[in-house]
DRENVEX-948768 format. One line per 5 residues: their letters; for each residue z negated, y negated, x negated of N, C-alpha, C, CB. Coordinates in nm, 2 decimals, always signed. Each point is the difference from the previous one (the first is absolute). Glycine has a CB too. Example, Ala and Ser with C-alpha at 12.3 -4.5 7.8 and 13.67 -1.06 7.14 Angstrom:
as> -0.78,+0.57,-1.32,+0.00,-0.12,+0.09,+0.00,-0.12,-0.09,-0.12,+0.12,+0.19 | +0.19,-0.23,-0.15,+0.00,-0.11,-0.09,-0.08,-0.11,+0.08,+0.22,+0.06,-0.12
//
This chain:
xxxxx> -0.20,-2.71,+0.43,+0.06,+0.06,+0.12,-0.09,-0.03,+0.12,+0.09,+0.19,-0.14 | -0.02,-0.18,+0.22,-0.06,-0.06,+0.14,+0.06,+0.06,+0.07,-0.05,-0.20,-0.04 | -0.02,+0.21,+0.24,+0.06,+0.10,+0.09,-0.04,+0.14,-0.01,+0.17,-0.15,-0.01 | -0.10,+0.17,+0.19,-0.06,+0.16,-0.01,+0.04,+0.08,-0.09,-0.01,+0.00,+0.21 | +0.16,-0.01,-0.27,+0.02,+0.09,-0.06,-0.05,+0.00,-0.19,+0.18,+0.01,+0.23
xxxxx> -0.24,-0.06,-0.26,-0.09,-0.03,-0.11,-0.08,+0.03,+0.01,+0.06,-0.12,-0.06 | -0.14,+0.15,+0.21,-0.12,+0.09,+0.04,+0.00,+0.09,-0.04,-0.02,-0.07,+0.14 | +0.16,+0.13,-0.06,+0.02,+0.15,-0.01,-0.01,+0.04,-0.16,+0.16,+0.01,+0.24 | -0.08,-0.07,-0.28,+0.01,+0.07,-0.18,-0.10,-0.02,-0.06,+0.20,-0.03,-0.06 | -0.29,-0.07,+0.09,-0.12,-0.01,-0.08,-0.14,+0.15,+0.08,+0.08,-0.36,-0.07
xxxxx> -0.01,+0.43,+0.17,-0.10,+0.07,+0.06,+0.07,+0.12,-0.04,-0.11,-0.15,+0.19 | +0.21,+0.13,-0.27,+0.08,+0.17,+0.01,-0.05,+0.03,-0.16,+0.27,-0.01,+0.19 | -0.25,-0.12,-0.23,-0.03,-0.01,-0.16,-0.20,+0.07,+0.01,+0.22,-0.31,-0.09 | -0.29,+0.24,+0.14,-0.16,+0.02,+0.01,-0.03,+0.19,+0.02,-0.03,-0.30,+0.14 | +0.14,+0.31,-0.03,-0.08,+0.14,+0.09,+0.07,+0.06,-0.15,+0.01,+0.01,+0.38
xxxxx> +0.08,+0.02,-0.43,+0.05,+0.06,-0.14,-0.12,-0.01,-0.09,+0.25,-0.08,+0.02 | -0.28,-0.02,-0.08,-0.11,+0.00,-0.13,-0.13,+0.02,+0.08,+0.12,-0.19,-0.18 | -0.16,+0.20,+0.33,-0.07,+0.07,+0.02,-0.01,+0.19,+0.00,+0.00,-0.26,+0.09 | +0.08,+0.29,-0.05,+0.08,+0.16,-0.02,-0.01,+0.05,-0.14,+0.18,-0.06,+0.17 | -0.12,-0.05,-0.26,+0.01,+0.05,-0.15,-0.14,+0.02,+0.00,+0.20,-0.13,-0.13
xxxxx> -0.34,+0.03,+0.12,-0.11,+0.01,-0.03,-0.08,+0.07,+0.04,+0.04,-0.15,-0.03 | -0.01,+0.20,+0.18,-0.05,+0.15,+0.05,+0.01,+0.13,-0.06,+0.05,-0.09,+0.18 | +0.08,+0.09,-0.22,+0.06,+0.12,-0.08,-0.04,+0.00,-0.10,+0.15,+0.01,+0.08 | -0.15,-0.14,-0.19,-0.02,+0.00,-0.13,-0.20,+0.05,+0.00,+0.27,-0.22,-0.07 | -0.36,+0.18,+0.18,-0.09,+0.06,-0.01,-0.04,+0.11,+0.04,-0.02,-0.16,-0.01
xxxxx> +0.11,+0.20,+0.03,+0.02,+0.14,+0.08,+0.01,+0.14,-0.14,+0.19,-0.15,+0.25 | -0.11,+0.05,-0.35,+0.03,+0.07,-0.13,+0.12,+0.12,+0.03,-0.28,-0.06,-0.09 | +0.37,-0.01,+0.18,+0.16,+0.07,+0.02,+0.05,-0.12,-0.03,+0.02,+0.20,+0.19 | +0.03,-0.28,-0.23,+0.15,-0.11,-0.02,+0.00,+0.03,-0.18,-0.05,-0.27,+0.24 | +0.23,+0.29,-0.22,+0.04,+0.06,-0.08,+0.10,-0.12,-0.02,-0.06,+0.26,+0.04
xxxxx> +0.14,-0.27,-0.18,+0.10,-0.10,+0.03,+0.13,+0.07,-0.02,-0.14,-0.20,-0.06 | +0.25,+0.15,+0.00,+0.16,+0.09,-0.03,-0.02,+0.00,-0.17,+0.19,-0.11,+0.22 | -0.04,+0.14,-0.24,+0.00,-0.01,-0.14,-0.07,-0.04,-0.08,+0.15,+0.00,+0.06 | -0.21,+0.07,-0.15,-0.06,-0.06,-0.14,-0.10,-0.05,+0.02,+0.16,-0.03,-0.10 | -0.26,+0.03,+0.23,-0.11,-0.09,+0.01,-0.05,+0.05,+0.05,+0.06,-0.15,-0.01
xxxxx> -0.22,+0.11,-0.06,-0.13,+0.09,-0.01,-0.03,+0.00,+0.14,-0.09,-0.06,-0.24 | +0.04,+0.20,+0.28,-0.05,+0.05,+0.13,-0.16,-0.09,+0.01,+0.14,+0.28,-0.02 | -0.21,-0.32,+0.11,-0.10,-0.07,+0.03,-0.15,+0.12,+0.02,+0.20,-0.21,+0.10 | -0.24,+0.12,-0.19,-0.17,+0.14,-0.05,+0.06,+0.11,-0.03,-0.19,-0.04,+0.16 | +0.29,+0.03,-0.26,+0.06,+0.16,-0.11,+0.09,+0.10,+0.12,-0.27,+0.04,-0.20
xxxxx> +0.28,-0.09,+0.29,+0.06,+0.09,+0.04,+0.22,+0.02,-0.06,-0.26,-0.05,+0.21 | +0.29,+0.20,-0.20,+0.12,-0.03,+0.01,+0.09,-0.04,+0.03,-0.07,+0.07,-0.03 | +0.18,-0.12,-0.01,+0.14,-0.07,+0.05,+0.12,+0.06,+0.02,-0.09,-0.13,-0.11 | +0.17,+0.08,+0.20,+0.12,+0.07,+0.03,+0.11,-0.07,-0.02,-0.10,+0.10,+0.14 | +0.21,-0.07,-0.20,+0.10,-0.01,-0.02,+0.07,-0.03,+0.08,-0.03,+0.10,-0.13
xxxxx> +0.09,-0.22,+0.17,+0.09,-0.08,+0.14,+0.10,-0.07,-0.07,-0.19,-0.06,+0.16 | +0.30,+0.03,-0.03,+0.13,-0.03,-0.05,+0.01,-0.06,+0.14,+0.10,+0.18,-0.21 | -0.07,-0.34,+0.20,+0.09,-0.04,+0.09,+0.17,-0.06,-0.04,-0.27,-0.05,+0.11 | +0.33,+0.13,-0.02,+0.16,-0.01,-0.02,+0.05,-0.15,+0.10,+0.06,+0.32,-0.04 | +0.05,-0.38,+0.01,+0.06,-0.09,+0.18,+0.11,+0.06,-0.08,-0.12,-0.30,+0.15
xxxxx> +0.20,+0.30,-0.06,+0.14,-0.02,+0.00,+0.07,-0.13,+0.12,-0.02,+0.29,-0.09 | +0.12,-0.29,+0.11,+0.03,-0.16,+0.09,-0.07,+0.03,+0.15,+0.28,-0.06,-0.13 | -0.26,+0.16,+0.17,-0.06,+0.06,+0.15,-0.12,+0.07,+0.00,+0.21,+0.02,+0.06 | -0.27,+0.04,-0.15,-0.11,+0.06,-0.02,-0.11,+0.05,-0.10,+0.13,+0.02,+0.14 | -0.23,-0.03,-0.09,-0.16,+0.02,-0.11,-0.04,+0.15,+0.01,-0.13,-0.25,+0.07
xxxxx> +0.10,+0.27,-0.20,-0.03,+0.14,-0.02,-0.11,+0.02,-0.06,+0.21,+0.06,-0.01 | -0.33,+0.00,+0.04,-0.10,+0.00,-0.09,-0.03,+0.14,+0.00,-0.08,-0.22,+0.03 | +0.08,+0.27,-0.22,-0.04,+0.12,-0.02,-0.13,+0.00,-0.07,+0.22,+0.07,+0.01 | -0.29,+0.04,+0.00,-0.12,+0.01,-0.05,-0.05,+0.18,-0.03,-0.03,-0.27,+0.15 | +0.03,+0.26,-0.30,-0.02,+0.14,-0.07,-0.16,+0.03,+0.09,+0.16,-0.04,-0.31
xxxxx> -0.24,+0.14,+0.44,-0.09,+0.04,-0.07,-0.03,+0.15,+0.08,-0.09,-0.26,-0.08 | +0.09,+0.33,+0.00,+0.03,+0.13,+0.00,-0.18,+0.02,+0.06,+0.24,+0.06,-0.23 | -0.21,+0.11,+0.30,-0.10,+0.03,+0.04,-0.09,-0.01,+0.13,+0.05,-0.01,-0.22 | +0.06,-0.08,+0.32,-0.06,+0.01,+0.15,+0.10,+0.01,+0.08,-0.19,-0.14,-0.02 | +0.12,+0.21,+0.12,+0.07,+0.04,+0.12,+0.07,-0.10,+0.07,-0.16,+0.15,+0.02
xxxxx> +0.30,-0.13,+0.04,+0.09,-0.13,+0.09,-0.16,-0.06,+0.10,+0.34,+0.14,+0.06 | -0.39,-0.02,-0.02,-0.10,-0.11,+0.16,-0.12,-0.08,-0.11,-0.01,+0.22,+0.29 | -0.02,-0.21,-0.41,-0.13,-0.07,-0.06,+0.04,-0.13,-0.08,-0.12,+0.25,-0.04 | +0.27,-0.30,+0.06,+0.00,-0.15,+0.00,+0.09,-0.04,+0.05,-0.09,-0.02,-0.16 | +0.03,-0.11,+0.20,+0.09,-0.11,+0.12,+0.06,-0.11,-0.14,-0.21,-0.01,+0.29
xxxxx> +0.33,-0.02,-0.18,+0.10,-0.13,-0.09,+0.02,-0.12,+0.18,+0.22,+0.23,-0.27 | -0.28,-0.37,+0.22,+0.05,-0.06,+0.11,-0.04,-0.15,-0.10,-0.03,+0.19,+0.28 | +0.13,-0.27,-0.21,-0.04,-0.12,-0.04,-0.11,-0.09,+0.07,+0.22,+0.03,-0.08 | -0.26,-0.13,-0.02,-0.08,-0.12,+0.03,-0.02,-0.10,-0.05,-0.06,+0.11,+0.07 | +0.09,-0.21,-0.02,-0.07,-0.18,-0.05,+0.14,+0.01,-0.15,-0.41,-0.01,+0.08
xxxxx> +0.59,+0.05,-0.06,+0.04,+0.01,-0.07,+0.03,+0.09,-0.13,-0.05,-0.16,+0.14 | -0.05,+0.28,-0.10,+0.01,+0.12,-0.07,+0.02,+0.16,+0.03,-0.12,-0.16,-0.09 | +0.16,+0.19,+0.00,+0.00,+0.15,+0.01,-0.14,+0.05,+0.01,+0.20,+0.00,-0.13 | -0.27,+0.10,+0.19,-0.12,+0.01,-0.04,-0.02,+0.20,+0.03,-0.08,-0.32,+0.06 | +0.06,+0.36,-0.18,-0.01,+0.13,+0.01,-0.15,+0.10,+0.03,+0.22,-0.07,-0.15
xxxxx> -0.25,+0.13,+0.20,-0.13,+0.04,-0.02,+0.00,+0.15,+0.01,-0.09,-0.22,+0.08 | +0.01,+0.26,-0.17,-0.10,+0.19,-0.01,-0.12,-0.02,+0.00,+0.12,+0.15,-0.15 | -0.15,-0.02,+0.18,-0.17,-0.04,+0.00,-0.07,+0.00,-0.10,-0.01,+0.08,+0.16 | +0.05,-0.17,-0.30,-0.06,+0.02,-0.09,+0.08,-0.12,-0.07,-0.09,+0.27,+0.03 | +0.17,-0.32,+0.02,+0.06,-0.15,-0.06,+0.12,-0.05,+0.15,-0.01,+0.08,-0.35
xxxxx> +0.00,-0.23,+0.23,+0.07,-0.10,+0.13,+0.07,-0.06,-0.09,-0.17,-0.06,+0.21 | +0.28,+0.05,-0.17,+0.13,-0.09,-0.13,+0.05,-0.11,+0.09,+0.13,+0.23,-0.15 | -0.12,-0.33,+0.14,+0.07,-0.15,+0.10,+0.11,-0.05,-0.16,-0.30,-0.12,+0.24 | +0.43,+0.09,-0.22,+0.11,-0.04,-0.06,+0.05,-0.13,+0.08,+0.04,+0.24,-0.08 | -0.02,-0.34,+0.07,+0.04,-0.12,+0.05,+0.14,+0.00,+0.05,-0.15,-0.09,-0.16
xxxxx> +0.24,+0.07,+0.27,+0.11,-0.01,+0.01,+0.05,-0.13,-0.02,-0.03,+0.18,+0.12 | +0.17,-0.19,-0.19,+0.08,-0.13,-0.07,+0.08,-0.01,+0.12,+0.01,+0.03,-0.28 | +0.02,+0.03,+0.36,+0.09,-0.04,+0.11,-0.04,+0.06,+0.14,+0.18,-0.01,-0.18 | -0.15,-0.10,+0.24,-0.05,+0.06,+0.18,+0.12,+0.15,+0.05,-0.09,-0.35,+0.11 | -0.05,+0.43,-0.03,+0.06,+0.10,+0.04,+0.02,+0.02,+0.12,-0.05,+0.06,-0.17
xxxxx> +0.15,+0.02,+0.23,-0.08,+0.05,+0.17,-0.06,+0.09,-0.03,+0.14,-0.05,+0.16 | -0.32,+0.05,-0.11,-0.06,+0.07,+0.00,+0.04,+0.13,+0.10,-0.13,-0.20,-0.09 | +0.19,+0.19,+0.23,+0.01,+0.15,+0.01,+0.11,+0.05,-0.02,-0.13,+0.00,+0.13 | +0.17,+0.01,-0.28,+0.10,+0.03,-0.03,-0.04,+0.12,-0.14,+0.13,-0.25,+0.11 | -0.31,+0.21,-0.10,-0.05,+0.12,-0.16,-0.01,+0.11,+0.06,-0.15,-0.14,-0.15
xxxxx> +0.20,+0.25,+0.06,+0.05,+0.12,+0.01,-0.04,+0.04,-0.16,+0.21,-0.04,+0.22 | -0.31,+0.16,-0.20,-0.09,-0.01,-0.14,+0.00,+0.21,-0.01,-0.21,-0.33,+0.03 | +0.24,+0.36,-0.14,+0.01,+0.17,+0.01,-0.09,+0.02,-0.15,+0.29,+0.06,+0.16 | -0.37,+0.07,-0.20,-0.07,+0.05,-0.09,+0.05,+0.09,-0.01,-0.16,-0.07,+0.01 | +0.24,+0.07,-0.17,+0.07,+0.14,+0.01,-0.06,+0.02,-0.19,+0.29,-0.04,+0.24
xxxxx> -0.33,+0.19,-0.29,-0.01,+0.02,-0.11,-0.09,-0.12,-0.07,+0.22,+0.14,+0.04 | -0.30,-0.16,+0.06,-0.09,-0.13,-0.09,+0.04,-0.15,-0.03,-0.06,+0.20,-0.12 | +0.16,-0.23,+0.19,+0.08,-0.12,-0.01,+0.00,-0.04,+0.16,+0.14,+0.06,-0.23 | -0.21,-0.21,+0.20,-0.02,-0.02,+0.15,+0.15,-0.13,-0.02,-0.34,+0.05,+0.08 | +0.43,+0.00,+0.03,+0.07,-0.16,+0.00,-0.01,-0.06,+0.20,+0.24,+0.08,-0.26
xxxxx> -0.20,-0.21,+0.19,+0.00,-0.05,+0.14,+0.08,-0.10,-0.01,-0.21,+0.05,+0.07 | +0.30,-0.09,+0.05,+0.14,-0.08,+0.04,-0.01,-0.09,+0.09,+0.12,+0.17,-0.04 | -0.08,-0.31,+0.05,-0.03,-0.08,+0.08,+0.15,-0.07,+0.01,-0.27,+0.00,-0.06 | +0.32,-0.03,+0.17,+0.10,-0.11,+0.00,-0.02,-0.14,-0.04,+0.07,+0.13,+0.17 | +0.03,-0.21,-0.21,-0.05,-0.17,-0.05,+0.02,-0.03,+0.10,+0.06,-0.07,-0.21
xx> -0.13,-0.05,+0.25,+0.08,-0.12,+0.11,+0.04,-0.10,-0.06,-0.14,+0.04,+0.18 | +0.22,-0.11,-0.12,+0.05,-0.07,-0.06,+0.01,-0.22,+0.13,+0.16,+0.33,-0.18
//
């Protein structure tokens, strides 16, 4: 790859596995389904849906308040955070970003994104 724009992805790709490594020494990065939390910590139960127009990511974790976690994307992900874990899920399809619209109801966080196409 060559050009600016091979810059850019190779700097969006970097500032990401720099972020993961902060976190992961931080001892909050959590991953999704079935996969072991980093230095024993717990895991959360995640679900990403598409349908033809839209991405849905749910995520079982009971026990915090709507204001004690943020949902926004970055560098191609979902990325969820409390103060006590950080979940990032990979998106398979480009979204409009101001289109996420994310509610905590009964311990089930979901969040909605339009596709672009």
């Amino acid at each position: 790859m060559s050009g600016p724009d091979s810059r850019d992805v190779f700097q969006k790709a970097l500032d990401e596995l720099v972020d993961d490594a902060v976190t992961l020494l931080e001892g909050r990065l959590t991953h999704g389904v079935g996969e072991p939390g980093a230095l024993g910590r717990r895991t959360y139960d995640s679900e990403l849906i598409e349908s033809s127009t839209r991405v849905t990511f749910l995520m079982h974790a009971p026990g915090y308040k709507s204001d004690q976690r943020k949902v926004l994307l970055r560098g191609g992900a979902i990325v969820v955070t409390a103060p006590d874990f950080t979940v990032r899920r990979p998106l398979r399809a480009s979204v409009d970003e101001s289109s996420l619209a994310s509610a905590y109801i009964n311990g089930v966080l979901s969040a909605k994104l339009q596709k672009t196409f």
